[in-house]
CHARMM-style PDB file with segment names, atoms N, HN, CA, C and O in Angstrom:
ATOM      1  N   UNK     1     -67.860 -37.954 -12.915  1.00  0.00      PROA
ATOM      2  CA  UNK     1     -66.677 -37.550 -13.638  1.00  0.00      PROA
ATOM      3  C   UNK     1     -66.338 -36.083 -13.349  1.00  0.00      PROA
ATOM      4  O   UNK     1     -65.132 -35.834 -13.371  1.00  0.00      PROA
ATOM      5  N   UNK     2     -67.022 -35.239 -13.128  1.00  0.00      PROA
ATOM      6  HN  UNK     2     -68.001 -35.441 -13.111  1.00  0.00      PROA
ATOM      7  CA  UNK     2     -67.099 -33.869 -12.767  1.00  0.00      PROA
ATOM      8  C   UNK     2     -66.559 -33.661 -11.589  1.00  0.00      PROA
ATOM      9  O   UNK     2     -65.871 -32.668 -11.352  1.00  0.00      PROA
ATOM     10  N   UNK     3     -66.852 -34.700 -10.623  1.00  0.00      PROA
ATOM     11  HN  UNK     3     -67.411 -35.506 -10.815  1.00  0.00      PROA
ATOM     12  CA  UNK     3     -66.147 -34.285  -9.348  1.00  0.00      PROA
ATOM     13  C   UNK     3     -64.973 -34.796  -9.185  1.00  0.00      PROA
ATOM     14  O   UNK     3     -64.234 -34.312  -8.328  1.00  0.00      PROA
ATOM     15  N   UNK     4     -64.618 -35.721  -9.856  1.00  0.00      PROA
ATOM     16  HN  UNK     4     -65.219 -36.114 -10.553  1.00  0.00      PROA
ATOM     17  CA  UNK     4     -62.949 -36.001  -9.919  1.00  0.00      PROA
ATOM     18  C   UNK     4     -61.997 -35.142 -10.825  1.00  0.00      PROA
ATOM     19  O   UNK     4     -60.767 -35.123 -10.773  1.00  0.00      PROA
ATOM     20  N   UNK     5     -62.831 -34.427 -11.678  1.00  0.00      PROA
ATOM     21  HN  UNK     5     -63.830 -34.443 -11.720  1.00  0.00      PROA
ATOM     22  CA  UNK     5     -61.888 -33.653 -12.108  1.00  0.00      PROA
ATOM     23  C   UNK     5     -61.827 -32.060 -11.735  1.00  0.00      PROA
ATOM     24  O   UNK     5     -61.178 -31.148 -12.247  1.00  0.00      PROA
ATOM     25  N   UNK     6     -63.114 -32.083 -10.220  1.00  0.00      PROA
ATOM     26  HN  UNK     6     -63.641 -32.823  -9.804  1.00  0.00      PROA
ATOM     27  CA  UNK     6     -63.164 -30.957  -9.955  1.00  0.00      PROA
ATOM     28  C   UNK     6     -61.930 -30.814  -9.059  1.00  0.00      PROA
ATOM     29  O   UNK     6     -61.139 -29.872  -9.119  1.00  0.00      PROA
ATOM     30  N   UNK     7     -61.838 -32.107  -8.018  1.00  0.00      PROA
ATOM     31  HN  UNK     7     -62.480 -32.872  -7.969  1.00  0.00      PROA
ATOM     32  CA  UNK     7     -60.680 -32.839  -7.111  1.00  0.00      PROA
ATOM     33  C   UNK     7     -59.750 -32.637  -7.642  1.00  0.00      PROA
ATOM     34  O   UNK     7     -58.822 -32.079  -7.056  1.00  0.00      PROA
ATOM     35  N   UNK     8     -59.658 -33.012  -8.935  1.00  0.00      PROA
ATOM     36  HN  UNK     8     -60.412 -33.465  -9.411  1.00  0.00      PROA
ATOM     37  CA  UNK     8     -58.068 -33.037  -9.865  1.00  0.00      PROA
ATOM     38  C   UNK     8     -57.518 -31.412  -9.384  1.00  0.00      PROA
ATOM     39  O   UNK     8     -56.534 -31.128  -8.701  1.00  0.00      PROA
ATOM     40  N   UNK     9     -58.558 -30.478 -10.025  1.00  0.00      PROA
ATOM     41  HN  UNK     9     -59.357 -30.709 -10.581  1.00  0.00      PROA
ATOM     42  CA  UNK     9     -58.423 -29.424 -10.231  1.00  0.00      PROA
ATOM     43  C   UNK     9     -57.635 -28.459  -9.521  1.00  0.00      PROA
ATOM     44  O   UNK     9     -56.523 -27.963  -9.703  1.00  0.00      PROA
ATOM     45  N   UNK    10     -59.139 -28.257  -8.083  1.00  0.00      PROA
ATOM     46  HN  UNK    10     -60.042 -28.660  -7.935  1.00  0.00      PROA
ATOM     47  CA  UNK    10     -58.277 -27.960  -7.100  1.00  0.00      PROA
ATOM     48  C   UNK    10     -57.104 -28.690  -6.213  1.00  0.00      PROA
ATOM     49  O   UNK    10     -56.506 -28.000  -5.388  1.00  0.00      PROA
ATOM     50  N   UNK    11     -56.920 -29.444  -6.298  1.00  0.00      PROA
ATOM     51  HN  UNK    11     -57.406 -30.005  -6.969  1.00  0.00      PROA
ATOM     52  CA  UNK    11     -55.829 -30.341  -5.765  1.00  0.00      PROA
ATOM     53  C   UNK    11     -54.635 -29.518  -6.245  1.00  0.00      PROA
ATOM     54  O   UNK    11     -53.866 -28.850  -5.555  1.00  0.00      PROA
ATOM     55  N   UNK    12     -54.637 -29.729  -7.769  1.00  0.00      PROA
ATOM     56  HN  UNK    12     -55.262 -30.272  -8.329  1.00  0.00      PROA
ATOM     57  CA  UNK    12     -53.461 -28.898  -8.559  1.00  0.00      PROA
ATOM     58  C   UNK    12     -53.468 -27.654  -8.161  1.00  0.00      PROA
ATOM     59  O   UNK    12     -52.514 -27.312  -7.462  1.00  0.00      PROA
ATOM     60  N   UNK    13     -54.285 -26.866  -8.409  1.00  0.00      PROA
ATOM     61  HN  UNK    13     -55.060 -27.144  -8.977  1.00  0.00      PROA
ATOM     62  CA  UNK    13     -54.072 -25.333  -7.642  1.00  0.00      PROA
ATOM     63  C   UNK    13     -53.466 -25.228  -6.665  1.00  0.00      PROA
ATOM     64  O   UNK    13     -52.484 -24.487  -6.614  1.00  0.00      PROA
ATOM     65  N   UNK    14     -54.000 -26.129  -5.349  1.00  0.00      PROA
ATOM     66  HN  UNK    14     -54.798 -26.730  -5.390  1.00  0.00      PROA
ATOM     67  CA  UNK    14     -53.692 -25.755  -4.036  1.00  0.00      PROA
ATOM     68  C   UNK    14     -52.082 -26.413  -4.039  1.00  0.00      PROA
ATOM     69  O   UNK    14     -51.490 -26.111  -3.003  1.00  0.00      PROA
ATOM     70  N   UNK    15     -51.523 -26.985  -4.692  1.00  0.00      PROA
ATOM     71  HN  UNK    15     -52.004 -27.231  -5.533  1.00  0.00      PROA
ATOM     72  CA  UNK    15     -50.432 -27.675  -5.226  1.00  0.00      PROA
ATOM     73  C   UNK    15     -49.648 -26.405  -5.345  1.00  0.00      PROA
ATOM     74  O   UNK    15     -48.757 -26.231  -4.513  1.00  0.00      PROA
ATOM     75  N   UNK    16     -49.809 -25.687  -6.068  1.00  0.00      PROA
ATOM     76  HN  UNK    16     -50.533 -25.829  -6.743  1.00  0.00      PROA
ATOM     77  CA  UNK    16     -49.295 -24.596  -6.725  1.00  0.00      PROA
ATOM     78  C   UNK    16     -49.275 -23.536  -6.070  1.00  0.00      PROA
ATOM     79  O   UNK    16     -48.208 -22.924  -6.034  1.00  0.00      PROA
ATOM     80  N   UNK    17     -50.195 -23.115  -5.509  1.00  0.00      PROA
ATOM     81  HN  UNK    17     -51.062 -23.612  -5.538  1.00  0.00      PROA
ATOM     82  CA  UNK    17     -50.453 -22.449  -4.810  1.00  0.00      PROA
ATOM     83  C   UNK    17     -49.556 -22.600  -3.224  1.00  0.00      PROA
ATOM     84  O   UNK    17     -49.235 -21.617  -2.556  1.00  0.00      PROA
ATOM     85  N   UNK    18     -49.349 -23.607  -2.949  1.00  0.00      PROA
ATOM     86  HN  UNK    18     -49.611 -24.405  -3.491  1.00  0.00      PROA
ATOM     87  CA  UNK    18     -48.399 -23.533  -1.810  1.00  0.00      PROA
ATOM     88  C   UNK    18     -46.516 -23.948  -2.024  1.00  0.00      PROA
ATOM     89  O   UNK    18     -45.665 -23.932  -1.135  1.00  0.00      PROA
ATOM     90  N   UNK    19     -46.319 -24.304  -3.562  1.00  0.00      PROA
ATOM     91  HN  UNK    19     -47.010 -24.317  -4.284  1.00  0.00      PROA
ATOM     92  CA  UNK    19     -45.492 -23.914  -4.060  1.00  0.00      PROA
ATOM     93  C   UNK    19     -44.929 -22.535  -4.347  1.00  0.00      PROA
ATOM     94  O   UNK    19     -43.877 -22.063  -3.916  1.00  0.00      PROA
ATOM     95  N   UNK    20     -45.860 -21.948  -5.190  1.00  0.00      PROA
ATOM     96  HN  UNK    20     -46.715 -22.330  -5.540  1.00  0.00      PROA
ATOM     97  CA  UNK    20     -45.817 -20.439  -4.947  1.00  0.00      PROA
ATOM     98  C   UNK    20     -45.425 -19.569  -3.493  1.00  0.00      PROA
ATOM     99  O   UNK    20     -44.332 -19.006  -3.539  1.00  0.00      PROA
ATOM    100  N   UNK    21     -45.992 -19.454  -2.573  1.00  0.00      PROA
ATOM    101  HN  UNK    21     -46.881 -19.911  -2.535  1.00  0.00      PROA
ATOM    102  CA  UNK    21     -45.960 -19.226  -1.261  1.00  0.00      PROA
ATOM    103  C   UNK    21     -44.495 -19.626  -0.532  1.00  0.00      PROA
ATOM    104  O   UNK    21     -43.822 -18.877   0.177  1.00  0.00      PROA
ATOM    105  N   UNK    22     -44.234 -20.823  -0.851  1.00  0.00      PROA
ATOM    106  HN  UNK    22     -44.780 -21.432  -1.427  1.00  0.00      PROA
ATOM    107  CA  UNK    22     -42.689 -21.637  -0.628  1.00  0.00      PROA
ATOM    108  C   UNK    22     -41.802 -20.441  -1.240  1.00  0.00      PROA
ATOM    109  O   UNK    22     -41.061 -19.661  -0.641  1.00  0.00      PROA
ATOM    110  N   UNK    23     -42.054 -20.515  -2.403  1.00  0.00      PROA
ATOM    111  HN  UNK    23     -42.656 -21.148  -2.890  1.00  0.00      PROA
ATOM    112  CA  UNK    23     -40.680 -19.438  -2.884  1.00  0.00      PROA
ATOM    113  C   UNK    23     -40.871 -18.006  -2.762  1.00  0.00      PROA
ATOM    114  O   UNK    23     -39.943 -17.224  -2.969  1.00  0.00      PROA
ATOM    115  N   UNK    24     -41.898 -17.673  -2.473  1.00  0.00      PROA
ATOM    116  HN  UNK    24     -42.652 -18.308  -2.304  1.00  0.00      PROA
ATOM    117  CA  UNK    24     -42.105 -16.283  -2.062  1.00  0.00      PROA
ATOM    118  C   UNK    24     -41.283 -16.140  -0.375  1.00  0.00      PROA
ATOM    119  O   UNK    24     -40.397 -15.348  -0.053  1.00  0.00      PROA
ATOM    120  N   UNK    25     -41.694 -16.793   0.145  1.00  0.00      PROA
ATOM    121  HN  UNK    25     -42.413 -17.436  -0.117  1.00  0.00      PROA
ATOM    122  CA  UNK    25     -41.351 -17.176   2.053  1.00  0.00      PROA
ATOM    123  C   UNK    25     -39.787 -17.050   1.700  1.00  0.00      PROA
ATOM    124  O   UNK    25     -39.095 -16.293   2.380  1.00  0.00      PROA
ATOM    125  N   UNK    26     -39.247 -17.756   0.683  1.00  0.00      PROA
ATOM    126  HN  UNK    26     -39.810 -18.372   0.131  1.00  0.00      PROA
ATOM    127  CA  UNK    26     -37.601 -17.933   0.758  1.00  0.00      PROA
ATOM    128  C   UNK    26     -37.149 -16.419  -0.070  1.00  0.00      PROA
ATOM    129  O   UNK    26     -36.227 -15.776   0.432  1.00  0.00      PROA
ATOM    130  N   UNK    27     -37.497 -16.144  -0.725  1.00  0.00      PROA
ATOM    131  HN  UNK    27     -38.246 -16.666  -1.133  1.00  0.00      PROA
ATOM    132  CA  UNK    27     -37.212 -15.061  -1.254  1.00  0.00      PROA
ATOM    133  C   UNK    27     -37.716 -13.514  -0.442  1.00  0.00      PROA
ATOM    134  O   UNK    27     -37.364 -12.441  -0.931  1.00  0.00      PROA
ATOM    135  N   UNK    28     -38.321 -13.556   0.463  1.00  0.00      PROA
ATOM    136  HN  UNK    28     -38.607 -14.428   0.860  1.00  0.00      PROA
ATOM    137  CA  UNK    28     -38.932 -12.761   1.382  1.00  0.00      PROA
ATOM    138  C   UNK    28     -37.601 -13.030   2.919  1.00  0.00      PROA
ATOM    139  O   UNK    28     -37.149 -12.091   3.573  1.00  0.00      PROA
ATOM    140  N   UNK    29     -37.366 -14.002   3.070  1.00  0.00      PROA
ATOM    141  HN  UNK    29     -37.733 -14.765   2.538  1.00  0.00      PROA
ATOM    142  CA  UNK    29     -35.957 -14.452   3.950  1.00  0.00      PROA
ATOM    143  C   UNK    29     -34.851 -14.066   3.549  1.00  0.00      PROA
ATOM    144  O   UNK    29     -34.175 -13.327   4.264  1.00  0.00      PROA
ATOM    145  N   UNK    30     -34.453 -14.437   2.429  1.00  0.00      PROA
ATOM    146  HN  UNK    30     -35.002 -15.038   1.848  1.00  0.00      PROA
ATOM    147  CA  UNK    30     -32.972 -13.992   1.650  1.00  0.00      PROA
ATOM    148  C   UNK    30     -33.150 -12.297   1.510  1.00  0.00      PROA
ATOM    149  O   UNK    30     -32.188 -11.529   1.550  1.00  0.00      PROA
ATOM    150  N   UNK    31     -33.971 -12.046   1.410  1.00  0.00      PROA
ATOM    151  HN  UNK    31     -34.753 -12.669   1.378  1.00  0.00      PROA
ATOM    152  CA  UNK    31     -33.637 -10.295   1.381  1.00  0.00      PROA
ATOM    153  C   UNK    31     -33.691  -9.615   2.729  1.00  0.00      PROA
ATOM    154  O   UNK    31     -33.236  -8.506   3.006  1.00  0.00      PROA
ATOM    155  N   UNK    32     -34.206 -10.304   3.376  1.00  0.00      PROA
ATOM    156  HN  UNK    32     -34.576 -11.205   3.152  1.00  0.00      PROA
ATOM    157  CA  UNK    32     -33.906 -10.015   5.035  1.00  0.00      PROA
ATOM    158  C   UNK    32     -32.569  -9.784   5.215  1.00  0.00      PROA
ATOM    159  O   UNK    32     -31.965  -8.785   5.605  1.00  0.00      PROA
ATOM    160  N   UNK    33     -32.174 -10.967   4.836  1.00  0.00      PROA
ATOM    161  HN  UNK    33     -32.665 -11.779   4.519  1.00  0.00      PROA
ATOM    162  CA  UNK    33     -31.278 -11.316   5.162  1.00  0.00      PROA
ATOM    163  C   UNK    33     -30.251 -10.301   4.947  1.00  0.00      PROA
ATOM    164  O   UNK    33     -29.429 -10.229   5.861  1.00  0.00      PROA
ATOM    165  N   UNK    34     -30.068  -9.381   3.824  1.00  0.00      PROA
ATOM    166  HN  UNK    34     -30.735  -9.439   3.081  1.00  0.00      PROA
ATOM    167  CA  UNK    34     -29.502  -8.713   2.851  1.00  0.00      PROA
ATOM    168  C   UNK    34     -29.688  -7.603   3.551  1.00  0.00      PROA
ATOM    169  O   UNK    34     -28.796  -6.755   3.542  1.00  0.00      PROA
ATOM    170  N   UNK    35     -30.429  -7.471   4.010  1.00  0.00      PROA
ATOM    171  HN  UNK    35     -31.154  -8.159   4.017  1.00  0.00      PROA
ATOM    172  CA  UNK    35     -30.930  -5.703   4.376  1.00  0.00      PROA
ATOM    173  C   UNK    35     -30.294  -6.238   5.786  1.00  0.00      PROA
ATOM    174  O   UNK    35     -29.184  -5.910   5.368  1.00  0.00      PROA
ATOM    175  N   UNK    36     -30.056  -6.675   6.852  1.00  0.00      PROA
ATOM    176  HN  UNK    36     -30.958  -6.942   7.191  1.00  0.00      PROA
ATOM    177  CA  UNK    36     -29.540  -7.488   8.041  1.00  0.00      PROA
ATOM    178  C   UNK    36     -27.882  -6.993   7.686  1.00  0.00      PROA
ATOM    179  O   UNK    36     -27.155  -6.156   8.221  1.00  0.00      PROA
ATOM    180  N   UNK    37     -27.669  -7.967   6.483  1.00  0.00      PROA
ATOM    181  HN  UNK    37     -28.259  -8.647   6.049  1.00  0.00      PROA
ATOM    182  CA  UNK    37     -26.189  -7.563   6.227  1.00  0.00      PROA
ATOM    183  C   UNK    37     -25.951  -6.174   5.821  1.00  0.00      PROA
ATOM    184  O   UNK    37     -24.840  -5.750   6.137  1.00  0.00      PROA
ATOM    185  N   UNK    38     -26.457  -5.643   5.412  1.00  0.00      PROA
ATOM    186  HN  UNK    38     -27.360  -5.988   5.155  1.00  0.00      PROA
ATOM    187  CA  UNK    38     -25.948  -4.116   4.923  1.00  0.00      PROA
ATOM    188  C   UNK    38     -26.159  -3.372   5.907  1.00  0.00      PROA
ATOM    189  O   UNK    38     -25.313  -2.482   6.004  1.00  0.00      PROA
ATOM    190  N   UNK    39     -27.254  -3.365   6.989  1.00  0.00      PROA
ATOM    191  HN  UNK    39     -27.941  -4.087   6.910  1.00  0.00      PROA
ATOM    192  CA  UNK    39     -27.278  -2.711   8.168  1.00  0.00      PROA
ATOM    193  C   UNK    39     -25.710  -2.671   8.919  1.00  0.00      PROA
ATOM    194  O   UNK    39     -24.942  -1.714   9.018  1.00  0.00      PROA
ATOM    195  N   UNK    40     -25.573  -3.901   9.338  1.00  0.00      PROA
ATOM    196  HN  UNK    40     -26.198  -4.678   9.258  1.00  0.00      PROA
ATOM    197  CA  UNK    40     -24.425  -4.073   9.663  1.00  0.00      PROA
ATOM    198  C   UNK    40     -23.220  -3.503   9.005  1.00  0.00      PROA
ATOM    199  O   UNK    40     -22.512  -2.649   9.539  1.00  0.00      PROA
ATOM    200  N   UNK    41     -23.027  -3.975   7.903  1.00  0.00      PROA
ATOM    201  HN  UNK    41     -23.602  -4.669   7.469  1.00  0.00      PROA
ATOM    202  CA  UNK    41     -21.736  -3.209   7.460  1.00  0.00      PROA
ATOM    203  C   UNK    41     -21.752  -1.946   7.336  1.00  0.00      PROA
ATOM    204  O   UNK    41     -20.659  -1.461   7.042  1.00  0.00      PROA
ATOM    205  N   UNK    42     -23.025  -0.883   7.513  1.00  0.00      PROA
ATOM    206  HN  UNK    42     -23.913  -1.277   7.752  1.00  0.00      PROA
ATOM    207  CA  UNK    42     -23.296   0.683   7.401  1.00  0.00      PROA
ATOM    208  C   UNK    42     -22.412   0.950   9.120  1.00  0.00      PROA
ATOM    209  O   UNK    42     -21.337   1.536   9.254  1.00  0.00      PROA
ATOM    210  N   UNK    43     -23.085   0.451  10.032  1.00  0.00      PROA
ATOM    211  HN  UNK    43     -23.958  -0.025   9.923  1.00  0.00      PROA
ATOM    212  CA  UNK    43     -23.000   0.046  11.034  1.00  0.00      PROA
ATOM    213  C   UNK    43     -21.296   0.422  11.672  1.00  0.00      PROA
ATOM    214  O   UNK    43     -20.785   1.280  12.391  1.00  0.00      PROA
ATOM    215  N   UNK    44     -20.876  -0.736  10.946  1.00  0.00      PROA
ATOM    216  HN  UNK    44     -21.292  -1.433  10.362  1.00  0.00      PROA
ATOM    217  CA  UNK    44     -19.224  -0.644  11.275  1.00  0.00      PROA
ATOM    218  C   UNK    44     -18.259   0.223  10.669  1.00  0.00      PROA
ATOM    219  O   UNK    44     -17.269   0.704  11.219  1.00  0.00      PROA
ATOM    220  N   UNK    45     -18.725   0.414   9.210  1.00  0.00      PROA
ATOM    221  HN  UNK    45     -19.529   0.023   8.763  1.00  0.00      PROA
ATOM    222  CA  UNK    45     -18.561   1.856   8.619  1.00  0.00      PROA
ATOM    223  C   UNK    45     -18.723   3.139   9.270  1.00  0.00      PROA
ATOM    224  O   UNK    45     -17.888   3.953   8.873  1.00  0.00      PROA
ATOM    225  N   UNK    46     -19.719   3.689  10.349  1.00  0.00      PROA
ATOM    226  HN  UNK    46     -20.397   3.028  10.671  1.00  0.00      PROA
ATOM    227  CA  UNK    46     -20.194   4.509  10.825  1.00  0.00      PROA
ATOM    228  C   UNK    46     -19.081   4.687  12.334  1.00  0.00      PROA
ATOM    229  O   UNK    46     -18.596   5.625  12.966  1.00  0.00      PROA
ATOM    230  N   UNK    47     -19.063   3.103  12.409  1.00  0.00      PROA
ATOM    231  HN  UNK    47     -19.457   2.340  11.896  1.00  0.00      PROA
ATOM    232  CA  UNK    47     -18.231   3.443  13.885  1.00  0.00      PROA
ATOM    233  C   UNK    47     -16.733   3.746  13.428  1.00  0.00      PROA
ATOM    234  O   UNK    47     -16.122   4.436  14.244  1.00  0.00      PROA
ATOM    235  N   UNK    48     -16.187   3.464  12.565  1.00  0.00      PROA
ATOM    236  HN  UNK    48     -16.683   2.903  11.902  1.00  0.00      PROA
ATOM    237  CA  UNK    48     -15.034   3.360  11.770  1.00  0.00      PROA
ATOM    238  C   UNK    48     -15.047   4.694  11.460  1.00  0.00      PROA
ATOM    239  O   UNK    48     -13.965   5.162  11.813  1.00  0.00      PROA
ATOM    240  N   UNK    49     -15.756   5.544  10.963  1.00  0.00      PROA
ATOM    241  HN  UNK    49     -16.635   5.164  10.676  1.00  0.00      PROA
ATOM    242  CA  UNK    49     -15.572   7.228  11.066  1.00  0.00      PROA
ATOM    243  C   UNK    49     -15.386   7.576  12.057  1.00  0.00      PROA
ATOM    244  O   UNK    49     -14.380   8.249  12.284  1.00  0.00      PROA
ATOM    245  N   UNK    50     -16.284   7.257  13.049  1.00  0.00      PROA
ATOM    246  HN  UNK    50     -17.101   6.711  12.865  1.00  0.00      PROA
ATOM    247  CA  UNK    50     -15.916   8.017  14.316  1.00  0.00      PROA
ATOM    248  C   UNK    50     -14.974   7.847  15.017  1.00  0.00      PROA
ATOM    249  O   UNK    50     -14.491   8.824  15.589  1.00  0.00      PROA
ATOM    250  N   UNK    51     -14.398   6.507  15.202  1.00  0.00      PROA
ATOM    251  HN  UNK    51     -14.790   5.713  14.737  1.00  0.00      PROA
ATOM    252  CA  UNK    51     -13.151   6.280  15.705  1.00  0.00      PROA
ATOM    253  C   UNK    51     -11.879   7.350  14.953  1.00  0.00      PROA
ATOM    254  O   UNK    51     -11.118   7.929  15.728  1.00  0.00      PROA
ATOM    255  N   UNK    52     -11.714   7.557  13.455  1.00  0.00      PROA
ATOM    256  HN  UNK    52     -12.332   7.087  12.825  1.00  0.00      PROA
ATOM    257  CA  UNK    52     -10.745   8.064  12.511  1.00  0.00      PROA
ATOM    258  C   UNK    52     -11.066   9.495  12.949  1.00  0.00      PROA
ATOM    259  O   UNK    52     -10.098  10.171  13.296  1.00  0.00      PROA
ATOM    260  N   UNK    53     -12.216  10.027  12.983  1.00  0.00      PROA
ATOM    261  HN  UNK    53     -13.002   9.478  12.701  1.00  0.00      PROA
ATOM    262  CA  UNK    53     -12.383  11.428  13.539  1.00  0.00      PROA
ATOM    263  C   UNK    53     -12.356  11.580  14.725  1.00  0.00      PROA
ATOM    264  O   UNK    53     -12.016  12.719  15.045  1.00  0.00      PROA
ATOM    265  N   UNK    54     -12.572  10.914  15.537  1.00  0.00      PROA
ATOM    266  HN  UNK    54     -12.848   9.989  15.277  1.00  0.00      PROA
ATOM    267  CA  UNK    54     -11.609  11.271  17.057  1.00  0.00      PROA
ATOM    268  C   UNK    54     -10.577  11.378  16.869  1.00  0.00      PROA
ATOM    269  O   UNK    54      -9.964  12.237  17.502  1.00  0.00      PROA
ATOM    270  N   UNK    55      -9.878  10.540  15.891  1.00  0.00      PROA
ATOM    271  HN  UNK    55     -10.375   9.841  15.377  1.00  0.00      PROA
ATOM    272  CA  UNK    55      -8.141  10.098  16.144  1.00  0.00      PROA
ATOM    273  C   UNK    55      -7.921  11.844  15.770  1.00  0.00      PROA
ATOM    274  O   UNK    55      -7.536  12.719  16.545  1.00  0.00      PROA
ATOM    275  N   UNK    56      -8.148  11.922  14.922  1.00  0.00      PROA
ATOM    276  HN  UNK    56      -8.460  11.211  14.292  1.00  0.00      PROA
ATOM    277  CA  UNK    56      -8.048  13.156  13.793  1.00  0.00      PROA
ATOM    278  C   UNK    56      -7.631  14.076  14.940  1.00  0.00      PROA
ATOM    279  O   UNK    56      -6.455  14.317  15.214  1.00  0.00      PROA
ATOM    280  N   UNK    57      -9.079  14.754  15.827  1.00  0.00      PROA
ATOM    281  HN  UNK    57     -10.034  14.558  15.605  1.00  0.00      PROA
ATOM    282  CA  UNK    57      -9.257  15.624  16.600  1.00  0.00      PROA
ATOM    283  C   UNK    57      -8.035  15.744  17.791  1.00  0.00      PROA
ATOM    284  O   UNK    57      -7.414  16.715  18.224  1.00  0.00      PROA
ATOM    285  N   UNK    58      -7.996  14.377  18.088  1.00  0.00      PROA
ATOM    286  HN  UNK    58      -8.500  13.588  17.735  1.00  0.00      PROA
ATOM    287  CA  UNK    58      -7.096  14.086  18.824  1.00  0.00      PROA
ATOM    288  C   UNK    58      -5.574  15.068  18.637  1.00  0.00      PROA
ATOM    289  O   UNK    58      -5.068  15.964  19.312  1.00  0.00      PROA
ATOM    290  N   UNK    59      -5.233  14.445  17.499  1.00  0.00      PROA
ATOM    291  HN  UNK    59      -5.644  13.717  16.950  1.00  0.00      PROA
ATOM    292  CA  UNK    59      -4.010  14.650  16.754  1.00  0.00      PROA
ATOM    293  C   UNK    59      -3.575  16.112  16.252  1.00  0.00      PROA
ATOM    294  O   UNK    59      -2.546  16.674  15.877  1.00  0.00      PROA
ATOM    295  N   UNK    60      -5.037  16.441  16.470  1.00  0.00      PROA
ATOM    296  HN  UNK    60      -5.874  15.985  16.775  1.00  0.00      PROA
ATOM    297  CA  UNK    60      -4.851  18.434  15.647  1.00  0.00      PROA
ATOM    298  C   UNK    60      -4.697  18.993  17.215  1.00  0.00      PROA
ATOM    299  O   UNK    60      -3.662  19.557  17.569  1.00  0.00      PROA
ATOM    300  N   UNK    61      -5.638  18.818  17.971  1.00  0.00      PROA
ATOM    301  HN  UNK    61      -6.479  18.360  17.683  1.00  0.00      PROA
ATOM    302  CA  UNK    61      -5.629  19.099  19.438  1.00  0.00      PROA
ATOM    303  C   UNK    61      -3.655  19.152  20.010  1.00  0.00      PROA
ATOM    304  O   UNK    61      -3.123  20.047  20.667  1.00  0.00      PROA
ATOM    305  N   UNK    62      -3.221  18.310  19.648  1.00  0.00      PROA
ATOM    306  HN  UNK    62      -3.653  17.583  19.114  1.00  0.00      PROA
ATOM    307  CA  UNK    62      -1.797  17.733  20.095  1.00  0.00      PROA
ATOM    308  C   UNK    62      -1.003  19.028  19.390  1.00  0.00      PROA
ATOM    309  O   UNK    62      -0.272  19.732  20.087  1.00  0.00      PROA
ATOM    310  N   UNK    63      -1.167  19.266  18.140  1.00  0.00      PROA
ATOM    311  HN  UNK    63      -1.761  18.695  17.573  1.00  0.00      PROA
ATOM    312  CA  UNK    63      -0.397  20.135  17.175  1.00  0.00      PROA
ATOM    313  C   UNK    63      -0.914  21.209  17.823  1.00  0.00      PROA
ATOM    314  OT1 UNK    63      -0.623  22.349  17.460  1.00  0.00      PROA
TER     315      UNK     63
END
């Protein structure tokens, strides 16, 4: 009886235990993911200044 409910036991743990791990893995992905996207939009933001401050320079240069 002891060893079937030792079986039970860990069975359930390791149950759980790779449940646990499952949503850690997805939640460890989705913020990738997040930091991926914000890179990017810093990214195009950054080039988007520089393009507006050339124009700028451009334009004072002209005057």
């Amino acid at each position: 009886m002891v060893k079937v409910a030792t079986f039970f036991g860990m069975s359930l743990g390791a149950f759980v235990f790779w449940q646990t791990m499952d949503k850690v893995h997805v939640w460890i992905a989705l913020h990738q993911d997040e930091k991926q996207e914000k890179m990017k939009k810093e990214e195009e933001i950054r080039k988007m200044r520089e393009e507006l401050l050339k124009q700028n320079k451009e334009r004072d240069s002209l005057l």
